[in-house]
KOLSE-181620 format. One record per residue (C-alpha): x, y, z; residue in three letters. Coordinates in steps of 0.25 Angstrom, whole numbers, plus 5000, padded with zeros to 4 digits. Each point is the difference from the previous one (the first is absolute). Layout:
N
XYZala ...
END
This chain:
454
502950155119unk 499250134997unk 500250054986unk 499750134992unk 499049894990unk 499850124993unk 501549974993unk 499549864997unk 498550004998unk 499950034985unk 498650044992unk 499949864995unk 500949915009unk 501050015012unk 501549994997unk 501250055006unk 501449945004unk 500149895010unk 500350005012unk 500350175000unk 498750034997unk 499149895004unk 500249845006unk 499449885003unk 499350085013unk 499350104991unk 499649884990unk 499349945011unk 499250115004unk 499750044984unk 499549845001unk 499050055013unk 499650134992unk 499849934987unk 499049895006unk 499350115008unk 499750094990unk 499649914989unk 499149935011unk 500749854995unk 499949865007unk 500949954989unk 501250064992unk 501049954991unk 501450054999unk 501449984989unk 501350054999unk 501050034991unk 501549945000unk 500650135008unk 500749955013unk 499250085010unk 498549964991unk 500049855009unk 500150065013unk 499150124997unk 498949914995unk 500049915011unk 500050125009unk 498850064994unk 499249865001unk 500250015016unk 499650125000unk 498749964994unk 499949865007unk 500050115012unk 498950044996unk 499249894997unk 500249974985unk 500449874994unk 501150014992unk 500449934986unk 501650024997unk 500249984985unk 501550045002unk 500850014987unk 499150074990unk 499950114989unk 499350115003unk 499049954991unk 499849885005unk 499450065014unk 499150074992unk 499649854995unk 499949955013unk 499250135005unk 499049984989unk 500049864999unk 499749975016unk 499450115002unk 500950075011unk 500650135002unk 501549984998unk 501350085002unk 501149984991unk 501750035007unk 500650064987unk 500850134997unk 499949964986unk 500950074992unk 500850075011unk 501449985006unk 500349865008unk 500150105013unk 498550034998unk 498649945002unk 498550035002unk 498649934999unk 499150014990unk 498549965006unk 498849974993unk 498449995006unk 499449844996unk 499949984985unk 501250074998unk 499550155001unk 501050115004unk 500250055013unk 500750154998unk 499950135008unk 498650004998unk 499649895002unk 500649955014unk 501650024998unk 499750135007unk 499449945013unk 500849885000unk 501150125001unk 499450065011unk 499749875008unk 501549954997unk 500650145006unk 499150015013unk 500249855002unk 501650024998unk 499850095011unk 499049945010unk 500549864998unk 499349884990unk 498550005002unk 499349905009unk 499849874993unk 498949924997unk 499449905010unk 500349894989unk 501250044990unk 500049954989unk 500649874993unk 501350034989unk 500149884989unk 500750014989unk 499749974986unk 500750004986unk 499150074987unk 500950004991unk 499649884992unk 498550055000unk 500450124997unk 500649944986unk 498949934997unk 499150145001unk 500950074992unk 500149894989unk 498549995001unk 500050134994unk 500750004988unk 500049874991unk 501649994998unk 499749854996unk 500050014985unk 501150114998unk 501349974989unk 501349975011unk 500550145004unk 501650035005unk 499750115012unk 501350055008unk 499450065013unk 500850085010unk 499349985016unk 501150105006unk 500149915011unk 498750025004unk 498649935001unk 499949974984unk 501149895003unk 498849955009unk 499050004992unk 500449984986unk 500449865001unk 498749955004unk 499050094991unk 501049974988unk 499949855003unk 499449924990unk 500050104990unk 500750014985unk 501150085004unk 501450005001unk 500450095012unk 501450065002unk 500150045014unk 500850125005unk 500150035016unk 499049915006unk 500749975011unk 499150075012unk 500950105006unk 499550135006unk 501550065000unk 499750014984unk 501549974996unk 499850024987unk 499150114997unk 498950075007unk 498849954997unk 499250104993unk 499849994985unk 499550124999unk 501350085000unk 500949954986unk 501349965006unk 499249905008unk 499649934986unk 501450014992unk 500349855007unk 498849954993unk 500050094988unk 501449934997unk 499549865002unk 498850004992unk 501050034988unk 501149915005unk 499049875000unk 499150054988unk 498950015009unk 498450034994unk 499950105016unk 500650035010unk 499050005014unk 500750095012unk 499150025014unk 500350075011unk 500349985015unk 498749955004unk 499649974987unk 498750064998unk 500650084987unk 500549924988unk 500750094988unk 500249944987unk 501350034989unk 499649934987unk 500949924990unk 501050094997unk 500250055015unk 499250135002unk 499150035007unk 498449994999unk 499350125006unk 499049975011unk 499150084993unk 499949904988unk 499949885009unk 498950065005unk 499550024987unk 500249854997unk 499449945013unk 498850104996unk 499849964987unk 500049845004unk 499150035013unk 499050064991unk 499949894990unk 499649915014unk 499050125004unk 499550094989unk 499650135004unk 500949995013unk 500550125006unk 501650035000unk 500550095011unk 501350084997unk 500850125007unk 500250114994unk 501749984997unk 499549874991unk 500250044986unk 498950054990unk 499949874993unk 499449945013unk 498850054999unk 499949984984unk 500349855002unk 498949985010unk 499150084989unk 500349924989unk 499849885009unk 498550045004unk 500350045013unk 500050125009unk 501050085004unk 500250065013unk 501350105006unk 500250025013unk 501150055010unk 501449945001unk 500049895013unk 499449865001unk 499050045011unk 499450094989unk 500049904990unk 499449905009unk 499050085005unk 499450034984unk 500249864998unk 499049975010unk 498950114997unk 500149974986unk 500049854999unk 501450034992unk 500749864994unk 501350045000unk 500850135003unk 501450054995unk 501150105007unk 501250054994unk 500849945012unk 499649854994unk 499049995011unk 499049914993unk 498649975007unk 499149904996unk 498449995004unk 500449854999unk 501150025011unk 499050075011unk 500250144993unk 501649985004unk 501350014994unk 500749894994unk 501250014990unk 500149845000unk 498750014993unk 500350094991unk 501249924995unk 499149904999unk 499150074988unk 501250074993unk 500749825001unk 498549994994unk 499850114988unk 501749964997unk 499949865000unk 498450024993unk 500850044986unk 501349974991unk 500350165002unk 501150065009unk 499850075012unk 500550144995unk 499049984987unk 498749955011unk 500250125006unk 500250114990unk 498550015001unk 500050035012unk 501250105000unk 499550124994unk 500750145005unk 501350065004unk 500149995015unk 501150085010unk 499749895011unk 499850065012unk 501250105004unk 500250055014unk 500450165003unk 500650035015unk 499450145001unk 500050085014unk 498450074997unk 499249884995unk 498750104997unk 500950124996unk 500749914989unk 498649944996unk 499250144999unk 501150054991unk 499849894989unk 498450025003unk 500350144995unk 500849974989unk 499049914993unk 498750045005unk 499850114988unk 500349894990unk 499049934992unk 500149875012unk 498949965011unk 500549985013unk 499749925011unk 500249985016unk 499749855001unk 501449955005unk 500950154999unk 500150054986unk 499449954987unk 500250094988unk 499549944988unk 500250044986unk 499749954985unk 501249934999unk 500749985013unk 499550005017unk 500950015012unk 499649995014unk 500950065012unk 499549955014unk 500850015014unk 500749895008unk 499249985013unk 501349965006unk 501250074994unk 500150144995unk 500049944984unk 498950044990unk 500049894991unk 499850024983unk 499549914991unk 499750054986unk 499549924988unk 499850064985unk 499849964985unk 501349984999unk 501450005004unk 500550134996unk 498550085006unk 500349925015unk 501350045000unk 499850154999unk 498850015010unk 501049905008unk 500950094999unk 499250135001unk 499249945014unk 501349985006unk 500750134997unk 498750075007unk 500149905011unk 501650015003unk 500250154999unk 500750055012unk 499350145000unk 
END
């Protein structure tokens, strides 16, 4: 098969729908590419629960074996969990998840040993390049001894690192509703939560890529609305939903609504810095104002970056960070290789919940201080024109701007950034404010600039 890769490869992953725009063939030879570029005699690979991940994991461990790596097969696993098993063995890894996405799509998601990202930087781009010369001149010659492939289940040591972690062990019994959306939570849950005080009220665990009930991505509200209703319906203290590959957990509190990432950042903060005092939080520069307050009030330090995991991974490893936030629920923990894991951020909000007689909605007041729009997308034909209008517009006022990630405009009482898709023709808007009535007039005022037709 030769392929366009530049329709699949993506900044931070590859993905695209199977078999139209890649197969088993081309996972093969992304196996070949992977192992050459990142110079491994051993890899680990997972998959999620899609129908095409077992044969496209499989396929990308002959291609490596081709090529002389030894290959350990973890199979089912959260994208998380290859994380674990990358930093925990000490192996480059790639994950077969599309995540979020529709049952017809797929990718890879592939990480250095100890769990370090590999993006367009730092080897996607040549493991591209080798895939498309190699879909044209045939698979590469192999390896005068190819490698071994075993298989290997981590999931039960992956618990036990998570629990090791947090201390669950002496928190009052807690009744959690949680919503896997068919995907790799329905895995996972059931072994991380065993043994601990909880009642747990399972909604979709049943692993099916087809996802017959809702699409597995929290972050839109109608994929919540199930779960919302249930944590009413049972009387529950949370409600817990993750995503396809479950690498983001979102929480809704006791009366059903949602608790922004922003102050579950806040929380995890706030915890991890009473375990290392002075620590230093990273946080993009969507997560609200009281971020970085929290993380003062705490003793630590706090440090904004652009929007993406390879950004926050990369501060987190220059700075020695212990824990970073992102408005997306991608939580990253020094503790977990500098990766992302939402099951471990579940874990400390079970902790700081179960810690104290108070609801959910009342522990995280502290942390929920500003009027927020959420992030809101505009379909706009001229990406820069629409931005350089709004710069205009506000660049007289009494505001600072900034160019880290698009547009920051920040005031007294309110900020909004405005920063362009790298895929679609969307800019997205998010504004935060004082309060309710100020975000909504510079919601609305942003969006009037950025939807004029003229």
């Amino acid at each position: 098969m030769t392929a366009d890769l530049s329709q699949i490869v993506k900044a931070y992953d590859v993905r695209g729908v199977v078999p139209d725009q890649w197969d088993e063939d081309l996972a093969e030879l992304f196996g070949a590419a992977f192992v050459r570029v990142t110079d491994a005699d051993a890899i680990v690979i997972g998959h999620d629960m899609r129908p095409s991940s077992p044969g496209l994991a499989d396929a990308f461990a002959r291609g490596a074996a081709r090529l002389g790596a030894d290959v350990t097969l973890i199979g089912l696993c959260s994208t998380d969990q290859l994380y674990f098993a990358s930093g925990s063995l000490g192996l480059p890894g790639a994950m077969f998840t599309a995540s979020h996405n529709p049952a017809q799509y797929n990718g890879i998601k592939m990480c250095r040993a100890g769990a370090a990202p590999v993006g367009q930087d730092t080897g996607l781009a040549q493991i591209r390049e080798l895939a498309e010369r190699w879909s044209e001149t045939g698979a590469p010659e192999a390896a005068a001894t190819p490698g071994t492939i075993t298989r290997r289940d981590t999931l039960a040591d992956y618990a036990a690192h998570l629990k090791a972690l947090v201390d669950l062990t002496a928190i009052r019994p807690l009744k959690v509703v949680v919503d896997a959306g068919n995907g790799m939570g329905g895995h996972t849950v059931p072994t991380v939560f065993a043994g601990l005080p909880l009642d747990v009220v399972p909604m979709y665990f049943e692993l099916d890529g087809t996802f017959p009930n809702h699409e597995a991505n929290p972050l839109d509200p109608k994929n919540i609305v199930d779960l919302q209703a249930r944590v009413r319906a049972e009387g529950a203290d949370l409600g817990l939903a993750f995503d396809g590959d479950a690498d983001r957990c979102f929480v809704v509190d006791e009366r059903g609504e949602p608790v922004p990432p922003s102050a579950i950042t806040a929380l995890v903060a706030a915890r991890e810095l009473a375990k290392h005092p002075g620590g230093t939080i990273i946080h993009n520069l969507i997560t609200s104002w009281s971020v970085p307050e929290v993380v003062r009030e705490n003793g630590g330090e706090p440090v904004r970056t652009r929007v993406g995991h390879s950004f926050i991974k990369e501060e987190m490893a220059k700075t020695g960070a212990i824990f970073g936030g992102e408005h997306s629920a991608h939580y990253y923990f020094k503790d977990f290789w500098n990766a992302d894991t939402g099951m471990l951020a579940a874990l400390h909000v079970l902790a700081a919940l179960g810690g104290q007689e108070g609801t959910l909605s009342d522990l995280v007041a502290a942390y929920d201080r500003y009027a927020s729009s959420g992030e809101i997308n505009s379909t706009v034909a001229d990406q820069t024109a629409s931005a350089a209008k709004v710069r205009a517009t506000y660049e007289h006022g009494d505001v600072t701007l900034d160019d880290l990630d698009g547009l920051t405009v920040t005031a007294a009482d309110w900020w909004f950034n405005l920063r362009a898709s790298n895929t679609e023709p969307l800019l997205r808007l998010n504004v935060e404010a004082r309060d309710e009535a100020t975000m909504t007039k510079i919601r609305d005022e942003v969006l009037a600039l950025v939807r004029a037709t003229d």
